[in-house]
C-alpha positions, 0 to 999 in steps of 0.5 A: 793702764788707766784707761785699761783699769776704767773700760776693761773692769766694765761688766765686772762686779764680784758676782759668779758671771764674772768668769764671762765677762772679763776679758783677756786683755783686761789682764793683760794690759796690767802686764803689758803696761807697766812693761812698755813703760820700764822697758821702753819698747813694745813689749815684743818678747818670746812672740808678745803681740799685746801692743803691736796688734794694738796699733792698726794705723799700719793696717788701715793704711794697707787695707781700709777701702772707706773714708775717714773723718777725723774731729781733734781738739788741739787742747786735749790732754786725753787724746793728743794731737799727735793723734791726729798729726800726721795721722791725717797725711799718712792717711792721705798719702795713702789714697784714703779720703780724709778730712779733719776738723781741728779746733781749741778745745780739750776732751769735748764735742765741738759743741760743748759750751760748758766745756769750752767755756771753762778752759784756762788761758794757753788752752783755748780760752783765748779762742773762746767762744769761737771754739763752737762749731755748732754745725759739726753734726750737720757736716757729719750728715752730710758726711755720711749721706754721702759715702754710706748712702751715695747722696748729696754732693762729694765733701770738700777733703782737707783739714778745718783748723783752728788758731789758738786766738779763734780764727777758722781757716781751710788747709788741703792738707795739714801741714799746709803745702806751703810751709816754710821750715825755718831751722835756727840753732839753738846755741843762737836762742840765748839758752839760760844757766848751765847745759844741765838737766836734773830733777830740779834745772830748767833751762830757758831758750828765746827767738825773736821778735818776729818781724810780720804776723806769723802762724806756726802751723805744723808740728815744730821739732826740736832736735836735741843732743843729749850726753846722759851721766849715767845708765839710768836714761834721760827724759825732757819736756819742752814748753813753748810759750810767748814772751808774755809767758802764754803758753803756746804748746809741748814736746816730751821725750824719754831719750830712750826713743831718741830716734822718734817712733815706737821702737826705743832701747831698754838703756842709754849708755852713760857719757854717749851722746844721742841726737834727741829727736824731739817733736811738739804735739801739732799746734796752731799759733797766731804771733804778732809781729815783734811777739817772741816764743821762749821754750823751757825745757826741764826734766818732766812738765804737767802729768808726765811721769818718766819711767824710773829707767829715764830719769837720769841727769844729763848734759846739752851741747846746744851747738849741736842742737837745732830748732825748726818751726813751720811757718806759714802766712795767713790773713784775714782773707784766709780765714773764714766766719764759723756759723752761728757766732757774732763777729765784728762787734766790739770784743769779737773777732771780725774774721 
């Protein structure tokens, strides 16, 4: 709806050339947003297309004969990771030539000191400066000389990523191949105070300490069952952060959409149980041995606002629910030095 109201009303300012430059869409989109968001779906009645054809992954899959390069930042609130991951697999699994460049930083070219420089702590100051990546428009020319005018040398395809603490590393593809998947059962995280979530309960989880350095790379999910008390839905945000209150990263669900994907249902029944399929928008995180996470989850968290048609209290059986993160192990050796930034001296990362 916003960014409908910011780029649709372009080009409109009261005078009689409106009629021309108002598009249909833009009145649409006053409809079909406020739709999706009671109802919980696509918005698909009596032969609806405003949304589906919207949503072009599904062609470009099927029919785009180029490559793609994708730049993310892990901080951003506008377009979040979940953008990217796992756009760039599906994307790969495809046999589209895909390469992404991944780092700590918010609504920002990955050039932009005045932006980088000013992010808060648990996202992206601890990666600060070597959040630049004051060669990202040379490797865009290379790039393109490349696959639009057959010059230069084939880029090396696969993910650029950035760690929440600074490092640069290179992956073949996001989740790295060797990833281990490590499922714990919530009801083994010690979860706080009651299995009840209102508008005013949180409740709080831990898991640690690890016993070696360890990256959280991926996308960890958090697989919830939830009992609704009534027909009103059901809507929860997870916070990760460290044991020192660091924040790590999010997941948020309307359980409506329980089984992931776009396709919810327009209610939950009241007293049935559903299997939450919740997923953390893709993070980087470098843990330290004996460091812990502890994950809150509340009804909302941050800018979400649930839709008045999951805002219903609910309860938690965490024998039933599982955590799963996906780790990997990096060193020094795995990372490599950005250019045009100072390592190795005193305050400065050496890798």
């Amino acid at each position: 709806i916003m960014h409908n109201g910011v780029y649709g009303s372009f080009g409109i300012d009261g005078d009689a050339e409106d009629a021309h430059t108002l598009c249909e869409g833009y009145l649409e989109g006053y409809v079909n947003g406020p739709a999706a968001y009671f109802s919980g779906g696509m918005v698909t009645y009596a032969g609806n297309d405003y949304w589906t054809e919207r949503s072009f992954l599904d062609r470009v899959v099927e029919n785009y004969n180029g490559s793609v390069y994708i730049i993310q930042g892990m901080q951003d609130w506008n377009v979040d990771p979940h953008m990217s991951f796992p756009t760039h697999q599906i994307v790969e699994e495809a046999g589209i030539e895909i390469k992404t460049l991944a780092g700590q930083w918010a609504h920002d070219y990955p050039d932009r000191k005045s932006g980088h420089s000013g992010l808060p702590s648990g996202e992206g100051a601890e990666a600060y400066p070597y959040t630049l990546r004051w060669d990202w428009a040379d490797e865009m020319l290379y790039w393109f000389d490349w696959y639009l005018r057959g010059e230069g040398r084939a880029p090396t395809l696969g993910v650029e990523m950035q760690d929440n603490q600074g490092g640069w590393r290179f992956e073949t593809t996001y989740p790295a191949p060797d990833t281990e998947y490590r499922e714990i059962s919530a009801a083994d995280m010690n979860p706080s105070g009651a299995s009840m979530i209102t508008t005013t309960e949180s409740i709080t989880l831990t898991y640690g300490p690890f016993e070696s350095d360890v990256f959280i790379a991926g996308m960890p999910s958090f697989h919830i069952a939830v009992t609704p008390h009534s027909s009103n839905g059901a809507h929860g945000y997870l916070e990760m952060t460290d044991g020192d209150g660091l924040r790590l990263g999010h997941a948020v669900m309307d359980f409506r959409f329980h089984e992931g994907g776009r396709d919810g249902q327009e209610a939950l029944l009241g007293f049935q149980t559903v299997l939450g399929k919740m997923e953390f928008m893709a993070m980087d995180i470098h843990l330290e041995a004996g460091q812990s996470i502890v994950i809150t989850m509340s009804q909302t968290g941050r800018d979400y606002v649930p839709s008045p048609a999951a805002v219903g209290g609910y309860t938690i059986n965490w024998a039933e629910s599982t955590l799963t993160l996906p780790l990997v192990n990096r060193t020094c050796a795995d990372l490599f030095q950005a250019p045009m930034l100072e390592y190795g001296g005193d305050g400065q990362r050496v890798c």
